[in-house]
LUMMI-582997 format. One line per field, with one value per residue (C-alpha): y, x, z; residue number from 0; residue in one letter. Coordinates in nm, 3 decimals. Each point is the difference from the previous one (the first is absolute). Example, Ala and Ser with C-alpha at 12.3 -4.5 7.8 and 13.67 -1.06 7.14 Angstrom:
yy <- [-0.450:0.344]
xx <- [1.230:0.137]
zz <- [0.780:-0.066]
num <- [0:1]
residu <- [a:s]
This chain:
yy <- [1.740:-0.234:-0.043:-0.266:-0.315:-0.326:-0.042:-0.378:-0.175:-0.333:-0.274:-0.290:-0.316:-0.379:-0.194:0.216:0.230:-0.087:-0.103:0.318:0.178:-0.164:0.057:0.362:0.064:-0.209:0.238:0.384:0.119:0.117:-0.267:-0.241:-0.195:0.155:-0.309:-0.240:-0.047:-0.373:-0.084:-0.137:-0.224:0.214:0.164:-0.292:0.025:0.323:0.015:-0.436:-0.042:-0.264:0.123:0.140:0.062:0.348:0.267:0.334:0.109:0.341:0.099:0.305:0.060:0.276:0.080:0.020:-0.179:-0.281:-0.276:-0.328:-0.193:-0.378:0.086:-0.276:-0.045:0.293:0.285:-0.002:0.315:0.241:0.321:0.192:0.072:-0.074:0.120:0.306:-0.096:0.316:-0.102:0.214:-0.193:-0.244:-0.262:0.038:-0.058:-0.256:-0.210:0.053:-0.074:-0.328:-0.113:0.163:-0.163:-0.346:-0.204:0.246:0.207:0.363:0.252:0.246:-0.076:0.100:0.272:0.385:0.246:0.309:0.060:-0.220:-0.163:-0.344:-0.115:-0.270:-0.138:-0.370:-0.249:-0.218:-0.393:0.094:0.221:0.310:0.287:0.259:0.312:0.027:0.315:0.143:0.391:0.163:0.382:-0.110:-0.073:-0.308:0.016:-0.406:-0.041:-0.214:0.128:-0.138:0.100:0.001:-0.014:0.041:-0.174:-0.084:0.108:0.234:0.125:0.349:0.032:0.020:0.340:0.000:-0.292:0.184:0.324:-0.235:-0.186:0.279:0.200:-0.298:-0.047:0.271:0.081:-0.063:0.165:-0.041:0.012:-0.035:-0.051:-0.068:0.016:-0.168:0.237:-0.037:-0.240:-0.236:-0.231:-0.215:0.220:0.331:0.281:0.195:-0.342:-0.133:-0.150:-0.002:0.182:-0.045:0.060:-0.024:-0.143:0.077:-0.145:-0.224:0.048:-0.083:-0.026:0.044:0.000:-0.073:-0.235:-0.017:-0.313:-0.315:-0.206:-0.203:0.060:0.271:0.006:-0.254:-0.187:-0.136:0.310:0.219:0.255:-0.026:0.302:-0.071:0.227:0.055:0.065:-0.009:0.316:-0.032:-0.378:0.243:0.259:-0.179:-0.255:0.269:0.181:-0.270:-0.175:0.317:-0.097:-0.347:-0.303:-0.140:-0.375:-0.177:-0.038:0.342:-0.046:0.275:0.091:0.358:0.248:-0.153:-0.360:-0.039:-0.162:0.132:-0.136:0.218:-0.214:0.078:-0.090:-0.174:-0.224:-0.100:-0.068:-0.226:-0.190:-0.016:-0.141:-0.321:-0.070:-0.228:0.081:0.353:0.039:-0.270:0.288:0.270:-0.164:-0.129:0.370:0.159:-0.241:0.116:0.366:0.244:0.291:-0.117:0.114:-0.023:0.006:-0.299:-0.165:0.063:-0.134:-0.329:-0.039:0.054:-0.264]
xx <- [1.395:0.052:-0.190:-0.275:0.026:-0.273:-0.210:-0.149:-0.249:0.144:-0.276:0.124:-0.135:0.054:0.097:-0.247:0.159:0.085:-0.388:-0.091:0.197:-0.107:-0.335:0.014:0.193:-0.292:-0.295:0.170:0.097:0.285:0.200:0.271:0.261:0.348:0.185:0.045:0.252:0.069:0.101:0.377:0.107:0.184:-0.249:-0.223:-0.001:-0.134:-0.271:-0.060:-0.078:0.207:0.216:-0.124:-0.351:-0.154:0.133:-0.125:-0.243:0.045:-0.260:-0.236:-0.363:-0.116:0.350:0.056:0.310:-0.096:0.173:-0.143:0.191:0.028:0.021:-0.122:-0.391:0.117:-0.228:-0.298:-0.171:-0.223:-0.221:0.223:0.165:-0.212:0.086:-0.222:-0.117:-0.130:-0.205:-0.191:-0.281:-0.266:0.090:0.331:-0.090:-0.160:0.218:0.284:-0.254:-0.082:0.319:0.142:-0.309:0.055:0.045:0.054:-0.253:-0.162:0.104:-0.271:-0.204:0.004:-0.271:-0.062:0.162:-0.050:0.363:-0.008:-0.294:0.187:0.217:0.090:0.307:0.075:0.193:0.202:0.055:0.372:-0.172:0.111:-0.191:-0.129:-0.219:-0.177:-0.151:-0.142:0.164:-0.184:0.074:0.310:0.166:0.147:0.354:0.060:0.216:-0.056:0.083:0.093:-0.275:0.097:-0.311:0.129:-0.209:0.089:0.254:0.086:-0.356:0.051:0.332:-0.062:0.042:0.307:0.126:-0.073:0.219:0.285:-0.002:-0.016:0.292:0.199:-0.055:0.095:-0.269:-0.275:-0.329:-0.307:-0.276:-0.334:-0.136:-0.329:-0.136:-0.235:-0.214:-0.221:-0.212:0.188:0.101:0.194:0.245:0.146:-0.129:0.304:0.172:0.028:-0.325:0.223:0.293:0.242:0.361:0.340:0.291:0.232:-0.241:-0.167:-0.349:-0.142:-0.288:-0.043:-0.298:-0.077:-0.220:-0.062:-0.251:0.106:0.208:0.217:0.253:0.277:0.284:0.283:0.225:-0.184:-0.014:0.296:0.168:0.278:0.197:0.241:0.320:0.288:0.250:0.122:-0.051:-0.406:0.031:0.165:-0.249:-0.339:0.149:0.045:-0.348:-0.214:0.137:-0.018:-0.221:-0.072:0.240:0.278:-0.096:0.219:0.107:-0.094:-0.337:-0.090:-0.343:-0.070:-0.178:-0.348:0.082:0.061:0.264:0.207:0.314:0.257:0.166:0.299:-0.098:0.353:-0.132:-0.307:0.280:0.235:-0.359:-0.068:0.314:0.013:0.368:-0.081:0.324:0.022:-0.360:0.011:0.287:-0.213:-0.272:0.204:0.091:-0.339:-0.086:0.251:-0.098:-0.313:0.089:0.146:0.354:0.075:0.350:0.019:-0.275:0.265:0.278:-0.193:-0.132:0.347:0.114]
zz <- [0.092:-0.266:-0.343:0.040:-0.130:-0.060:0.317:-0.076:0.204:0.103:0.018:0.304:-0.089:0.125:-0.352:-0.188:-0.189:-0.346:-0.009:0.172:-0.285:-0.257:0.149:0.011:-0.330:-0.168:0.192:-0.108:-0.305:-0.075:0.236:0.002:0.170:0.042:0.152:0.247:0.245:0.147:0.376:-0.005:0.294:0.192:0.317:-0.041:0.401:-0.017:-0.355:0.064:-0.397:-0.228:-0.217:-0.329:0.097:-0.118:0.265:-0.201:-0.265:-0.156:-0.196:-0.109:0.015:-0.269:0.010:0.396:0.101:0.291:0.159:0.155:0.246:0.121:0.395:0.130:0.174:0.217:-0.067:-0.124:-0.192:0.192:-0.128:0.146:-0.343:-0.285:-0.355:-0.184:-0.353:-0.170:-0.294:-0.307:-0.026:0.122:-0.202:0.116:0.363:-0.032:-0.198:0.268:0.249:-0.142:-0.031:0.357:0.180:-0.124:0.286:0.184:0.242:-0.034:0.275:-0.108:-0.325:-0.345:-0.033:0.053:0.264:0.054:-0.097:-0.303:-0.245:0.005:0.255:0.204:0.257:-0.045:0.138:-0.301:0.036:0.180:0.293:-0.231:-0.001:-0.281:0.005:-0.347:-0.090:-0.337:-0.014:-0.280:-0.094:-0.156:0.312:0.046:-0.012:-0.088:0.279:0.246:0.349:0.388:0.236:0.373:0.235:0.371:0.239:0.345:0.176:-0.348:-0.033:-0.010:-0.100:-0.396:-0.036:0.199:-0.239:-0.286:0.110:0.074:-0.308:-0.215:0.233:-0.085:-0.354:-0.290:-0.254:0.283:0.107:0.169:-0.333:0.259:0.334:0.055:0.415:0.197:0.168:0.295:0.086:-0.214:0.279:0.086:-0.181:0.110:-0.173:-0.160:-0.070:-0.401:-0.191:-0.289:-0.127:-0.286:-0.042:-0.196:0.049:-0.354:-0.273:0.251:0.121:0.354:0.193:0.431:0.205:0.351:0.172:0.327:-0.030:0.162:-0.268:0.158:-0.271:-0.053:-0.215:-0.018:-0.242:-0.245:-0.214:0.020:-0.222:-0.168:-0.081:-0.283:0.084:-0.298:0.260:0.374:0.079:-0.098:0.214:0.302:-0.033:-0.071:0.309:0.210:-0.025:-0.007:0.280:0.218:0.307:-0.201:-0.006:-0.188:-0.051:-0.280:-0.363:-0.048:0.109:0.327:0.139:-0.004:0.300:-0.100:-0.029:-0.392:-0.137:-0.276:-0.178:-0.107:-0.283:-0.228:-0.337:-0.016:0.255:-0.194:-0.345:0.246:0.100:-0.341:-0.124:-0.217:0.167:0.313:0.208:-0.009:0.044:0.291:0.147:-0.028:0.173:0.283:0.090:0.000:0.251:0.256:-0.133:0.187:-0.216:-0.318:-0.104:-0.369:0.040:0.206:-0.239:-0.278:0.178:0.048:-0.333:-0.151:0.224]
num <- [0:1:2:3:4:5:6:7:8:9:10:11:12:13:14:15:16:17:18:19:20:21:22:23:24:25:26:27:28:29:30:31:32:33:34:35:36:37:38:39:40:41:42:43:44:45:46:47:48:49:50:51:52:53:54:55:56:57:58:59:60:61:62:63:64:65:66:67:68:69:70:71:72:73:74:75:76:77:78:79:80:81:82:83:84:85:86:87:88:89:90:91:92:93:94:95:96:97:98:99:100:101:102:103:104:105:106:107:108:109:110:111:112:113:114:115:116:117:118:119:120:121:122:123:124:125:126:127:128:129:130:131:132:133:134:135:136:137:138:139:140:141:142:143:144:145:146:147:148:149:150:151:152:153:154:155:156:157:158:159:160:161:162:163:164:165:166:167:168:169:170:171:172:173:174:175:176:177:178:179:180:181:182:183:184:185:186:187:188:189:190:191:192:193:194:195:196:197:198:199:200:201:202:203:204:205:206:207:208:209:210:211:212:213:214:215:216:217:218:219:220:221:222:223:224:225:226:227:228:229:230:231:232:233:234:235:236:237:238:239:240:241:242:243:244:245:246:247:248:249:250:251:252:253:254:255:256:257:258:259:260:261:262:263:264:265:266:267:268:269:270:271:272:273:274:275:276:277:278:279:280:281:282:283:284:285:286:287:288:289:290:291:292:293:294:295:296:297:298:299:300:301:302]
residu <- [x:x:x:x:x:x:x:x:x:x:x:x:x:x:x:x:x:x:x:x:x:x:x:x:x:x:x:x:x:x:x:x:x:x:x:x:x:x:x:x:x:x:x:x:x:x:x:x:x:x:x:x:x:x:x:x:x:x:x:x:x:x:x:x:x:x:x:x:x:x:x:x:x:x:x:x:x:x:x:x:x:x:x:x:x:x:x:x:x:x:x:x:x:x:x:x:x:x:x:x:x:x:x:x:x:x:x:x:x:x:x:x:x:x:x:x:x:x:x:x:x:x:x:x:x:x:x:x:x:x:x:x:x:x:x:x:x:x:x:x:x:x:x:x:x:x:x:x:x:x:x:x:x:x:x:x:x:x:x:x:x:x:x:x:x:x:x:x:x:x:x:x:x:x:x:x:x:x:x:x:x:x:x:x:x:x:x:x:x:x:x:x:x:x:x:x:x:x:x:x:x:x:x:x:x:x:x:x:x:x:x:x:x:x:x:x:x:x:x:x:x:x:x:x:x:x:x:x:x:x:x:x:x:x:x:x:x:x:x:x:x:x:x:x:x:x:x:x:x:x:x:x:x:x:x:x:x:x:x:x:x:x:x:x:x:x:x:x:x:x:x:x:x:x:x:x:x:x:x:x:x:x:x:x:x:x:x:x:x:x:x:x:x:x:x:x:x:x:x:x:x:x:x]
């Protein structure tokens, strides 16, 4: 099993997400932008956006790496992965909360729980979604972690994700699991409330609901697994695909429906490169690529 490397939420927007960025960088501390990669005009059959428009965003939230994409007005954000904001005090909370909520729409107010004396779920202006909850004792860890809630046809299955993911990953375990017990319908008894887990340095969150959502995971949030070499692009490929399905430019859907992208870092510096043509070569073969091959990425880019 390979050492882990950066798993980073990648945010799918329409021609949002420099200002989505900029947005987010400007609400946590700790934050900025990394870089920006521009569409070149080969593929413009397959991405349909002129030449030199904003492609990528890398950037960090209180230190998190996280990418925002121009993907066109394809998918749109659900609750189905919203993004746990551990905070140290109430005036913490609420000054995320202000800022998260404007224009957008609360999912479950800002106020006491039995698990928490402030929290709230909202909805931001771009249909992304946050969990905000003051962790006193000491125990907020800063990070700001995924949380998968499987509904539908997944409902159920979160404890079953969360022994997959961290079979796959090195450095992983389950931290918590918190059940639903009887009586607690419509959800099974047995099945996830809430649980945490690890995946290297990064922290998660599953639960299950079985209520009628009308949502379940797709493309507009995936994760992007940053891989130093083939052999972590082979193995991390390999795993997560397993029972899932191999879609393209490194992007597959796992067992459960998520999407992942298992990305060579040299991938992201070729994107990333100020020199149009061999840049414009690396892009032309990812396109024809499912599973990316850095070798053949070279070859291209070295023209």
């Amino acid at each position: 099993m390979p050492s882990i490397q950066t798993i980073a939420p990648c945010l799918w927007l329409d021609d949002q997400a420099e200002e989505a960025a900029g947005f987010y960088t400007s609400v946590f501390n700790h934050s900025r932008i990394i870089g920006i990669s521009r569409y070149p005009e080969v593929g413009q059959e397959a991405h349909g956006k002129p030449p030199g428009s904003v492609m990528t965003v890398e950037f960090e939230l209180n230190g998190e790496p996280f990418t925002a994409l121009n993907g066109g007005p394809v998918f749109r954000f659900t609750p189905s992965i919203s993004f746990f904001v551990p905070c140290e005090s109430k005036k913490e909370v609420d000054g995320l909360w202000e800022k998260l909520s404007a224009g957008g729409t609360a999912l479950m107010p800002l106020q006491k729980y039995p698990w928490s004396e402030r929290y709230g779920w909202v909805q931001d202006k771009y249909g992304l979604s946050w969990q905000i909850m003051l962790v006193e004792d000491g125990q907020a860890t800063r990070q700001i972690a995924p949380a998968l809630m499987f509904t539908g046809e997944q409902a159920g299955r979160a404890e079953e994700a969360m022994r997959f993911y961290t079979s796959v990953f090195d450095h992983a375990k389950i931290d918590e699991v918190f059940r639903y017990g009887e009586g607690e319908e419509p959800d099974q008894a047995g099945t996830i409330k809430y649980a945490a887990f690890t995946l290297g340095d990064q922290p998660f969150k599953a639960m299950d609901s079985n209520h009628e959502h009308g949502f379940t995971f797709n493309e507009a949030v995936s994760l992007q697994v940053n891989c130093r070499t083939q052999d972590e692009v082979d193995y991390y490929w390999e795993k997560l695909s397993d029972g899932g399905e191999e879609v393209q430019c490194g992007w597959l859907k796992d067992r459960f429906g998520l999407s992942w992208q298992i990305t060579p870092v040299r991938l992201i510096e070729m994107i990333m490169d100020a020199d149009a043509e061999k840049m414009q070569r690396a892009f032309a073969a990812m396109l024809k690529m499912k599973k990316i091959d850095i070798a053949e990425l070279e070859r291209a880019y070295a023209g």
